[in-house]
C-alpha positions as CSV (number, residue, x, y, z in Angstrom):
1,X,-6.6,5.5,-20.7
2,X,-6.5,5.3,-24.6
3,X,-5.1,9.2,-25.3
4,X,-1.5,8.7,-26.7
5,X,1.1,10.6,-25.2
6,X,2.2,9.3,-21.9
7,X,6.3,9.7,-22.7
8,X,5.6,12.4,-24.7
9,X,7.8,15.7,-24.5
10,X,4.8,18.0,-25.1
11,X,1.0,16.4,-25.0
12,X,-2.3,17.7,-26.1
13,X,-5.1,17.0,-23.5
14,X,-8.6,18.2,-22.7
15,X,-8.1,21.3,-21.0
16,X,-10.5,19.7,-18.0
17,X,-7.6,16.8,-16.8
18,X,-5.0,19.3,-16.4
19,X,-4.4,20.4,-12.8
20,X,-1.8,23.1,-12.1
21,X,1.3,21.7,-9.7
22,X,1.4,23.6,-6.5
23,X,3.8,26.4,-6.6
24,X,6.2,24.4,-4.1
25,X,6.5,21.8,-6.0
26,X,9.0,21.0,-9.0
27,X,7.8,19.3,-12.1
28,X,10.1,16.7,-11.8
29,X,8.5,15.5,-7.6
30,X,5.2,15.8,-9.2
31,X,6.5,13.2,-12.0
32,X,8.0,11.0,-8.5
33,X,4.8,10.9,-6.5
34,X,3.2,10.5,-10.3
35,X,0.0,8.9,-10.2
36,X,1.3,6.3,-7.8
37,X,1.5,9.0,-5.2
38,X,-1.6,10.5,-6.0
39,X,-3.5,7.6,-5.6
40,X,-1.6,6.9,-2.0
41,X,-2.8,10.1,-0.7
42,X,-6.0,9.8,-2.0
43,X,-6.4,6.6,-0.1
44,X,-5.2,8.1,2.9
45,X,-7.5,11.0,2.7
46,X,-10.6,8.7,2.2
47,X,-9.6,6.6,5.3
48,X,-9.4,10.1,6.9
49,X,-12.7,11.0,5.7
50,X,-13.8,7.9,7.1
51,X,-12.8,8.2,10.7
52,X,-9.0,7.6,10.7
53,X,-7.2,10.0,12.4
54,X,-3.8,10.5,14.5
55,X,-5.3,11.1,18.1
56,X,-6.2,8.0,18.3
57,X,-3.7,5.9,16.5
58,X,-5.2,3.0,14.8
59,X,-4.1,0.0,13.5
60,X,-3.0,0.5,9.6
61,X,-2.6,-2.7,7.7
62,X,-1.0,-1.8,4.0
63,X,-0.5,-4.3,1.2
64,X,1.9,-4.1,-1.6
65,X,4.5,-2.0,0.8
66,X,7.5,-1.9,-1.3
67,X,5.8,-0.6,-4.7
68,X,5.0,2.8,-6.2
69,X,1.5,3.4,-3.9
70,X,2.1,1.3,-0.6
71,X,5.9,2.6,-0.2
72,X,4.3,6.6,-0.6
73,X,1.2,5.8,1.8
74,X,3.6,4.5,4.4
75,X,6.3,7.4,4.4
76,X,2.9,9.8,4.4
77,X,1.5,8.3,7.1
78,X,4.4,8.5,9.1
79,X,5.0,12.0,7.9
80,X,2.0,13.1,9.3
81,X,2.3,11.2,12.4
82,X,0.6,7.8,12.3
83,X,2.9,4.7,14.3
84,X,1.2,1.6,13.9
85,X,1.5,0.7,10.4
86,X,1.9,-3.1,9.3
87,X,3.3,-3.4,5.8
88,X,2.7,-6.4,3.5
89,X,5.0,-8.1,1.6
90,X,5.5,-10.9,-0.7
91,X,9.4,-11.8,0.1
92,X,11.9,-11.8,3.0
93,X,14.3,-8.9,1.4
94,X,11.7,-6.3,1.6
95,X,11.4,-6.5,5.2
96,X,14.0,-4.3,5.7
97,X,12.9,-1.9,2.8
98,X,9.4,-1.3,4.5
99,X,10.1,-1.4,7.9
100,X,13.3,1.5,6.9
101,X,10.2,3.1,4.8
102,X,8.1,3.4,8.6
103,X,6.4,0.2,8.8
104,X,6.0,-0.7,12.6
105,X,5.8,-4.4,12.0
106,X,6.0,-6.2,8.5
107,X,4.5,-9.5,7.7
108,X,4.4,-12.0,4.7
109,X,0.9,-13.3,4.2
110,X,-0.5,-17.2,3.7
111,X,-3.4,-17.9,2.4
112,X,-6.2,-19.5,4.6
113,X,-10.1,-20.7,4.3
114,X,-11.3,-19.3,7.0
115,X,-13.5,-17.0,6.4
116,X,-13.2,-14.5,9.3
117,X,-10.1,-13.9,11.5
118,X,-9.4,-12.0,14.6
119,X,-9.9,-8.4,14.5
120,X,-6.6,-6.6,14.3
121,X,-6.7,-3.8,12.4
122,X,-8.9,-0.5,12.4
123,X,-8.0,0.6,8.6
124,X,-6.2,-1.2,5.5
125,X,-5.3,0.3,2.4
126,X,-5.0,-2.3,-0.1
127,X,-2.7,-2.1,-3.2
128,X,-2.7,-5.3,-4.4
129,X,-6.6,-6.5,-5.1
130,X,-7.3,-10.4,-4.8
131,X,-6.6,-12.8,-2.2
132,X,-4.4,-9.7,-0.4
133,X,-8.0,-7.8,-0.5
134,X,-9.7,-10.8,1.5
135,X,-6.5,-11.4,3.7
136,X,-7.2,-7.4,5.2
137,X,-10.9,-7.5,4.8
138,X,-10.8,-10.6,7.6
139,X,-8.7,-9.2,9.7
140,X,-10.5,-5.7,10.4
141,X,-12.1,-4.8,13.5
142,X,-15.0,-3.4,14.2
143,X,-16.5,-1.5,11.9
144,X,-12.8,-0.8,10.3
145,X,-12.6,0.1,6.8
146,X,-10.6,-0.6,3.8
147,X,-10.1,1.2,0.6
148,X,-8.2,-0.7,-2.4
149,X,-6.4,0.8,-5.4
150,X,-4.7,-2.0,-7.3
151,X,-5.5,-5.2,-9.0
152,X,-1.7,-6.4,-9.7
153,X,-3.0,-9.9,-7.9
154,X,-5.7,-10.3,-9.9
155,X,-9.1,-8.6,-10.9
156,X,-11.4,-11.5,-8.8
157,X,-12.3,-11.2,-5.2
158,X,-13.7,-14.3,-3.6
159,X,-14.6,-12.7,-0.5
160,X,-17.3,-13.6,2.1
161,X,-20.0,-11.6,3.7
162,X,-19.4,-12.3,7.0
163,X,-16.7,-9.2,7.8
164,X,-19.7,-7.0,6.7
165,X,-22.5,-8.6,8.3
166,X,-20.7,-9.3,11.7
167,X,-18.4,-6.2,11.8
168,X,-19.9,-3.9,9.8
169,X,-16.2,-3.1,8.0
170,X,-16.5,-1.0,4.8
171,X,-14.4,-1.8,1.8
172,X,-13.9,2.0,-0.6
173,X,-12.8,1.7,-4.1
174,X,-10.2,4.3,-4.7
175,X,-10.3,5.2,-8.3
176,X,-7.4,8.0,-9.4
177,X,-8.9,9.1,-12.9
178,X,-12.3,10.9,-12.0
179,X,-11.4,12.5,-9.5
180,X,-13.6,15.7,-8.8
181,X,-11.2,18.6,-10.2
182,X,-11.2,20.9,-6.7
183,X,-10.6,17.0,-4.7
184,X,-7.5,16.8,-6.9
185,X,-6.5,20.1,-6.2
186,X,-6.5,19.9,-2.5
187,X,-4.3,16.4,-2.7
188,X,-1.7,17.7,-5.0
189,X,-1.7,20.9,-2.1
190,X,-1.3,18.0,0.6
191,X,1.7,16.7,-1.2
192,X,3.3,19.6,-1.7
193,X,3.0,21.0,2.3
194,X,2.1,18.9,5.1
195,X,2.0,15.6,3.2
196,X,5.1,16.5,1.5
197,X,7.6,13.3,1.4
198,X,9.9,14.3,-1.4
199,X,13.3,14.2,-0.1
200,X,12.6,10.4,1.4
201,X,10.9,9.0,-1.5
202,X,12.0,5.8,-3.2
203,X,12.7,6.5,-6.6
204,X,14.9,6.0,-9.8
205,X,15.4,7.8,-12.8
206,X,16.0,6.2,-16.3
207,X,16.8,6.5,-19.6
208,X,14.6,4.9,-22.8
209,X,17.7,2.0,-23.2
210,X,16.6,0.8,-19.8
211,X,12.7,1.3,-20.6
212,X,12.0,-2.3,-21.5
213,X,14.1,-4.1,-18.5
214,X,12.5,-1.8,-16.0
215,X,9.0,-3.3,-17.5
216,X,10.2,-6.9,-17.6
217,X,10.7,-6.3,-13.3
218,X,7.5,-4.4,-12.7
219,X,6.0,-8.1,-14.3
220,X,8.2,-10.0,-12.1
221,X,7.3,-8.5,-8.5
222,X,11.2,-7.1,-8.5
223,X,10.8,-3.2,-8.7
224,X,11.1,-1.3,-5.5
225,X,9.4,2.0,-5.4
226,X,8.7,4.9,-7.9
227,X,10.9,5.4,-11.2
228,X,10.2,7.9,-13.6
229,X,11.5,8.6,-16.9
230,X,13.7,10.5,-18.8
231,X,13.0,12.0,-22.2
């Protein structure tokens, strides 16, 4: 995005990005599930679109579980019913944090050459891009499928073809900006009813003085969660 105005008061936009907020839902949870949340549920509703569903409860592999998309896509999916969720993450004190968040089992990932693993998992949403993308991508059963969302790892992916020629997986990049207007709609409905996680979700609220430190974590790995801020 290059438009100015992201901690902004009052902002002028073209009328076509603005989407009304649901009428249960406060200006303030829209600003929590942010576009963190959005893009969570979007990634749920494209593995949905792409055979996920709670009958048969799959195998969910999420990346990144303690940040501002995999700790919403977790709590959704156990909202809505979904129990075998795996979480991802890079150090020992967020264990606890996503398995209290839903995670069924949590795991910290090592890196390997190998360039296809045992099939464990039907769907992963991937938050984190790079060698977290090729970790799930290996690891997917049969004709499984991954979406991905985030790049904080790194913008390459030195993946193999083998999970696609072999398993026929799928890999769906989940993109949060151009969104078709009535797609948007129906997600932001989603979050405000039967996807609604607002009164579990991890979030703080801050002041400008505490802008800049706030940042300086985000950069380190060190942020849990959502935090949204105060003008």
């Amino acid at each position: 995005m290059t438009h100015t105005g992201g901690f902004s008061e009052y902002a002028q936009v073209p009328g076509e990005w603005i989407v009304p907020i649901p009428q249960e839902m406060s200006i303030k949870e829209s600003m929590v599930y942010g576009t963190a949340g959005f893009t969570a549920a979007l990634s749920i509703f494209e593995l949905e679109k792409y055979g996920m569903n709670i009958k048969s409860q799959p195998e969910i592999l999420v990346s990144g579980a303690t940040g501002g998309v995999g700790s919403v896509a977790i709590q959704i999916l156990r909202k809505i019913g979904y129990e075998n969720i795996t979480a991802i993450v890079r150090k020992e004190k967020q264990i606890e944090i996503a398995k209290k968040l839903g995670a069924k089992q949590v795991i910290i990932i090592e890196d390997d050459n190998k360039p296809l693993k045992k099939g464990i998992f039907d769907y992963f949403l991937d938050t984190v891009g790079n060698n977290v993308t090729l970790y799930g991508l290996k690891r997917l059963n049969y004709q499984g499928v991954a979406t991905v969302c985030g790049n904080v790892a790194g913008n390459s992916l030195n993946a193999n073809i083998l999970p696609f020629i072999l398993r026929g997986i799928k890999l769906i990049g989940i993109d949060s900006v151009c969104v078709d207007h009535n797609i948007r709609e129906d997600i932001w409905s989603k979050l405000a009813n039967e996807w609604n996680i607002g009164n579990s979700l991890l979030y703080n609220e801050i002041g400008f003085e505490e802008f800049y430190k706030t940042i300086d974590q985000l950069l380190k790995g060190q942020h849990l969660g959502r935090t949204i801020l105060k003008v």
